[in-house]
N, C-alpha and C positions, 0 to 999 in steps of 0.2 A: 504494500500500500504506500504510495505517495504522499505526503504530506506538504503541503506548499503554504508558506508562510509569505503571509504579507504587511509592509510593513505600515506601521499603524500612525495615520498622520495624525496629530491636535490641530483640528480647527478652532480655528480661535471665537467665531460668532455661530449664531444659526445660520446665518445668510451663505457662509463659508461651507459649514457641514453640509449645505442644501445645493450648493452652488460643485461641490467634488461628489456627492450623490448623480445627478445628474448626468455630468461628465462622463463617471463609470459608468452610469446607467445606459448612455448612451451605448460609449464603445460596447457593453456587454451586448447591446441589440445587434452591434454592427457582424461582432468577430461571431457569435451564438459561443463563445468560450466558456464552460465551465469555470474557472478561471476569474475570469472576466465577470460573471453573474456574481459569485463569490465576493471579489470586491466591491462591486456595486450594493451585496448584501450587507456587506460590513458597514459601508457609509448611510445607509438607510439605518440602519442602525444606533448610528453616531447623532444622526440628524435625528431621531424621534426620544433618542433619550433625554435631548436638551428642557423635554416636554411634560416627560415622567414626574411623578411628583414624588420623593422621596421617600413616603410612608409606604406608598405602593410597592414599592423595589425594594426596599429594606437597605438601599445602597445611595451611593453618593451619583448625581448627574453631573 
């Protein structure tokens, strides 16, 4: 099994998390990359936690 590590940017605002969501999201449409879907999952990810409310997650946003 593979494992592929990607590396994990700090966006600094929503606009930024929302604005490299897209981007991947994009290319994952373009390449159909597994890969590619992956990162884009990640940054979806990063952008919807900014949103989470802390009591919910039991974690820091």
């Amino acid at each position: 099994m593979t494992i592929i590590k990607f590396p994990e940017k700090q966006d600094v605002t929503a606009e930024d998390a929302w604005k490299t969501y897209v981007r991947l999201a994009a290319k994952a449409n373009e390449t159909m990359r597994l890969e590619d879907g992956i990162a884009a999952g990640k940054a979806w990810g990063r952008f919807v936690c900014r949103f989470v409310n802390d009591e919910t997650t039991g974690g820091s946003a």
